[in-house]
N, C-alpha and C positions, 0 to 999 in steps of 0.2 A: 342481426348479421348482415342483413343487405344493408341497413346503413354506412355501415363499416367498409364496403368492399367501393363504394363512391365518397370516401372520405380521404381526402389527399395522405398518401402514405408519409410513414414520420421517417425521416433520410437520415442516416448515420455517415457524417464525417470523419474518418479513421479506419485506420488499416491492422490495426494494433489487439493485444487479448482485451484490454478496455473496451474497446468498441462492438467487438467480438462479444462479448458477456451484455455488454449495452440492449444489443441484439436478439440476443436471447432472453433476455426478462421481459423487453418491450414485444417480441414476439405473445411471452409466455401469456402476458398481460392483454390478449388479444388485436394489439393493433398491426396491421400492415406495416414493414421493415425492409426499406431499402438502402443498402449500405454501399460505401468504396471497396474496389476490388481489392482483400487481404493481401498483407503483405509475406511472400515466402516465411516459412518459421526458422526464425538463427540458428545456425546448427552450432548447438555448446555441449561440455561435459554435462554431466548429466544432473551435479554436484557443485558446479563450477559459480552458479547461483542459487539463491534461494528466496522464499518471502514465508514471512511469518503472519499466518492467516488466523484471524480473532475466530471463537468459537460462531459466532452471529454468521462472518464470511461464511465458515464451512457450513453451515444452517443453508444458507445460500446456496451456496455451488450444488451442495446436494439437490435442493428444490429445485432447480435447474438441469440437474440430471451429468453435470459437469464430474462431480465426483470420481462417480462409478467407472467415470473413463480414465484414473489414475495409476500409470504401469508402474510408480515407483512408490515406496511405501511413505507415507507422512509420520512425523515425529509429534507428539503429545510437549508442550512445557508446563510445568507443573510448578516453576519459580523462578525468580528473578534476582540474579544474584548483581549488584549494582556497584563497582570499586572506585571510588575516589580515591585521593594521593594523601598520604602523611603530610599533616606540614610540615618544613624544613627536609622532610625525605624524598624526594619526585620518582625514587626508586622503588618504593615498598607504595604498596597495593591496602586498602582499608576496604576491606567484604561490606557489605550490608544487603540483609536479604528484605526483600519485600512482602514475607512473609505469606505466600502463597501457598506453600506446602506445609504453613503451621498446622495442625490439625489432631487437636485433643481428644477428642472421639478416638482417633485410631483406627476410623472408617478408610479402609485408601479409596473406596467410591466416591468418598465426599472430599479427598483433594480437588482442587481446580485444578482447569485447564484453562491457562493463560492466552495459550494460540497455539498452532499447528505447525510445523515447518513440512515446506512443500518445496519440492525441487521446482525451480522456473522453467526447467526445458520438458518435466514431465508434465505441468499444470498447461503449458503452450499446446502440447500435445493434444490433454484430454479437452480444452475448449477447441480448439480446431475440429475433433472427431464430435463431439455435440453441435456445432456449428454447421457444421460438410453436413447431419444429420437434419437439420429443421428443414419442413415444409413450408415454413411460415417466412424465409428471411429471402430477398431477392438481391441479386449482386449487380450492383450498378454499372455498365461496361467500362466506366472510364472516372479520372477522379472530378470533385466537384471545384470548378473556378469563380463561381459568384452565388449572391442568394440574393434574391429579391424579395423580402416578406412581404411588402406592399401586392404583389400579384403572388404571392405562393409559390413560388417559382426558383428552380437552382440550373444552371446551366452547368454542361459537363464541360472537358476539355475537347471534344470530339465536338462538340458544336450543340449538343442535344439539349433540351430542354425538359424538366421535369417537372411536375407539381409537387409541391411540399407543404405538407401541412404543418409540420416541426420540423429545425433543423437541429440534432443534437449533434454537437461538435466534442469528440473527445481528441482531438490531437495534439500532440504537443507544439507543434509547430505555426507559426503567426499563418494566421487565415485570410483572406480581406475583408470579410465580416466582420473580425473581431478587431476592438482598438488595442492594439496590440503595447501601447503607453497606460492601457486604464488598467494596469495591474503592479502591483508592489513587486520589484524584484534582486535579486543579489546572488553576484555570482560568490561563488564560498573561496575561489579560488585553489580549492580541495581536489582533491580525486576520491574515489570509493574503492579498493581492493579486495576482490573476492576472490575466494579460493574453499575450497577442501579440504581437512587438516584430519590429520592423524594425533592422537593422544595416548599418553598410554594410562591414564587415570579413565573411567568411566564417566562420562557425563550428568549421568544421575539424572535426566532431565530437564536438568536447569541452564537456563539463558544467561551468558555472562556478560554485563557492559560494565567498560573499561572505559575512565575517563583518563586521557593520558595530553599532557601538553600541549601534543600536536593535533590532540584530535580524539573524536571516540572510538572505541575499537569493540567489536561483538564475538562474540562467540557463540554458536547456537548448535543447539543439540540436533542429531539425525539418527535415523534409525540405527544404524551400528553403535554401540553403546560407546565405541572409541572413534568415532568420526564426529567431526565439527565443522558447522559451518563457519566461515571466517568474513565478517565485513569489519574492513579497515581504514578510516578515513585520514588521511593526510595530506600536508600540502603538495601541492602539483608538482614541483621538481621531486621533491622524496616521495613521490607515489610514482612516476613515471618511472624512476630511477627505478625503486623497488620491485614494479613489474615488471622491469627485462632483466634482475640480479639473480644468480643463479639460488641452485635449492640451497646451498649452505650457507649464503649471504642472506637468502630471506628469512629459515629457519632462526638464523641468529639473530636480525633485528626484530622478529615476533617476538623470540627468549627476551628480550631484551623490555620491549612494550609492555610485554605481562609479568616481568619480575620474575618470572620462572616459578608465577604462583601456581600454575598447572603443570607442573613439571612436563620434561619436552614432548616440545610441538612442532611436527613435520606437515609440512606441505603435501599435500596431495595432486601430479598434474602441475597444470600453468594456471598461475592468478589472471583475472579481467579486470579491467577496469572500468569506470566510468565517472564523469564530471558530475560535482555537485554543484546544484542551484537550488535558488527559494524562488520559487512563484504561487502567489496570489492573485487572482483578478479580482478587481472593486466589485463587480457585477457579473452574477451565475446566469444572468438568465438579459436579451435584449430582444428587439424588433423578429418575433421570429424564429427567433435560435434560444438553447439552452447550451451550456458547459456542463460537462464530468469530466471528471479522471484530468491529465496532464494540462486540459483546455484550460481548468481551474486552478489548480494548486500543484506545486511539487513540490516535496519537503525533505529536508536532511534523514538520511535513512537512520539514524539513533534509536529510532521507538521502531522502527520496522510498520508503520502504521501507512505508508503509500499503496498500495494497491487495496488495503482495506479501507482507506478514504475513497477511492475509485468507486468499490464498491457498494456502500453505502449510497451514492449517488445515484447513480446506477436502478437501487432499489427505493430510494426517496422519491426520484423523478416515475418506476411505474407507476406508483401505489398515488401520487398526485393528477399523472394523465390519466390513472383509471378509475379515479374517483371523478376528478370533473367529466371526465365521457357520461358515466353514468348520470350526471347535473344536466346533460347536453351540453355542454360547454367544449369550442372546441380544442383543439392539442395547444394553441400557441394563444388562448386567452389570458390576458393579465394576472387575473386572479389565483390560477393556478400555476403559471410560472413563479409568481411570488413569493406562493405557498412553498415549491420547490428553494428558492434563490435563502428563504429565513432561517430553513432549517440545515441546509447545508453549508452556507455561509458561514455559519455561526461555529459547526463544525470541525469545517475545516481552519477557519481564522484562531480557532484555540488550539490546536493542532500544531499550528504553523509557530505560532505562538511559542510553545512550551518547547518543542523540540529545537528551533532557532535560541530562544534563552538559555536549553543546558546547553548547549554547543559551545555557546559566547562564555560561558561561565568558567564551565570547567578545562575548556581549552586557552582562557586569558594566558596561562603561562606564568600567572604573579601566584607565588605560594602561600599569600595570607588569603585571596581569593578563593583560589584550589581547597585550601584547608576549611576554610566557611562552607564552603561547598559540601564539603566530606562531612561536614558537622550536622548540616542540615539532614544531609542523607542517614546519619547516626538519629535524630530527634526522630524523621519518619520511620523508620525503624521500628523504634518502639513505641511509638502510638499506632502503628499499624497491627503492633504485634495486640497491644493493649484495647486499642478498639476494632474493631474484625469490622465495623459498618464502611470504617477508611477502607479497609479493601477492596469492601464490592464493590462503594462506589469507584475507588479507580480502575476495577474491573471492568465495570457497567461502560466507563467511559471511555477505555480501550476498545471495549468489546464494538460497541452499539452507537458512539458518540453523543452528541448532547442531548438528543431527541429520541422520545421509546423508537424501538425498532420497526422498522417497515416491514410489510408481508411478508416478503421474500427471507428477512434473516431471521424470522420466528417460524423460518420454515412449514409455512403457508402458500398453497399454490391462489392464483386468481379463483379458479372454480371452487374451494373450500368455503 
């Protein structure tokens, strides 16, 4: 432990619940954590967002002690209900379940659980109240404007100078650190539409994505058996438009998107929006610094898999600094960045991957595409149904991503 307290502390760049959770692991994981001062928490409905959190996440969050801090209840998914387009019909909706709730035992303990749904204003909450809670995390007075790895060093905006042993940057926004060209990027030219939706059908617990011409569209289950959450992707004039259209203009273009296969669907409240983009950076890890969360990648919300890539990162990069500490090797040694940069890299670049390809596919808009599409989705179907190993593994790799799981989401503290 006296080693520790003269070992330059690892600096967190970001203001955001990323860097917030960042914070807390590398805490939990024993090293000294100094961060930029949080940014106020947005005040939203309570419903108005949501994220769909992998079994491993919640493994996490609990091990973190995040959990416990949850004032609104989480939803359980138990299946995946996936709709392509008829060919030659763009109106009628083709099901295909992913076969998650298949289960011939008749066991309901032995259903899966695909992920969790979590309200974003209640999840912002309970990491703020575990956050405002550690002994371990110190709040940097002012934000960070340069990093010198060559002397260990990050200067504030106030003039001040720090020692840095790591600089782990989760911000979304260009840094002067980072080469802000050395990453793949594409604006979708899309919007994202969330909202709160009433149903008068039960949800069952199942997650519905909608592949529709314009775009994908979700539907996710919440705790009220007739409330739904809604993310809706469309192009920027019909997504901006949609978000200032009143409730019977909106309700009618949702009827319209889902073919009235869940018969009606009311709005709950006012929908949000927000812009889609794809980013990639070539490189997780440079001179000094490492990427998580938004620093790295940000991906079309279809698989609902962005803040569980976050995290993931998050828990790769402890479980790497706390293994090299133990080698003696210090935060910002090659070797152990590396370790960090292969296995989340690789992650996240498949990731980005698959959810960027359904998008392009079944949003072309050409119905013999569309209909291939559908087809495909019909073949996994029943080979999923047929071999149950296809399941886990896409479970496995929902859940956990390409690499076994890190400490934190097998729900393992460091002292265990």
């Amino acid at each position: 432990m006296k080693t520790q307290q003269t070992t330059p502390a690892l600096i967190i760049a970001g203001q955001g619940n990323g860097a917030k959770v960042a914070a807390l692991a590398l805490a939990a994981a024993g090293f000294r954590v100094q961060i930029e001062p949080p940014r106020p928490l947005a005040d939203m409905p309570d419903w108005q967002n949501v994220l769909a959190l992998s079994p491993a996440a919640r493994l996490m969050l609990e091990t973190l002690g995040v959990w416990a801090h949850l004032d609104l209840p989480s939803t359980a998914v138990t299946n995946l209900i996936v709709h392509g387009q008829k060919p030659q019909r763009q109106s009628a909706l083709l099901p295909h379940s992913l076969g998650f709730a298949h289960n011939p035992s008749g066991d309901a303990a032995a259903v899966d659980v695909m992920a969790h749904i979590v309200s974003l204003a209640s999840l912002s909450r309970a990491i703020d109240a575990s956050f405002a809670a550690s002994q371990h995390i110190t709040l940097l007075p002012d934000v960070i404007t340069s990093h010198d790895p060559g002397n260990k060093t990050i200067e504030l905006e106030n003039g001040d100078q720090r020692s840095c042993g790591l600089l782990v940057d989760a911000t979304r926004a260009a840094r002067p650190w980072r080469d802000a060209a050395a990453a793949h990027q594409a604006d979708y030219q899309a919007l994202a539409i969330t909202a709160e939706i009433a149903s008068q059908q039960p949800h069952g617990h199942m997650a519905q994505q909608i592949f529709t011409a314009e775009g994908p569209l979700a539907l996710l289950p919440l705790a009220d058996a007739h409330r739904l959450a809604l993310i809706w992707s469309l192009p920027k004039p019909r997504g901006q438009a949609l978000a200032k259209a009143d409730t019977a203009i909106f309700n009618h273009e949702l009827s319209r998107a889902t073919a009235d296969f869940f018969g009606p669907l009311e709005i709950v409240g006012k929908p949000a929006k927000q812009p889609l983009l794809l980013h990639l950076a070539h490189d997780f890890v440079g001179p000094g610094h490492v990427l998580i969360g938004d620093a790295a990648h940000i991906i079309h919300p279809l698989a609902g898999q962005g803040f569980n890539l976050t995290l993931r990162d998050i828990a790769e990069l402890a479980d790497c600094l706390h293994h090299g500490r133990s080698l003696g090797l210090a935060s910002d040694d090659f070797t152990i960045l590396q370790s960090y940069q292969t296995r989340r890299r690789s992650d996240a670049g498949l990731t980005v991957a698959a959810t960027d390809g359904l998008n392009r596919i079944f949003s072309t808009g050409h119905s013999l595409l569309s209909g291939l599409a559908s087809l495909g989705l019909g073949v996994s179907d029943g080979l999923v149904r047929r071999f149950p190993q296809l399941r886990s593994a896409f479970a496995g790799q929902a859940d956990y991503g390409t690499s076994p799981p890190p400490r934190l989401m097998r729900g393992e503290n460091f002292t265990d």
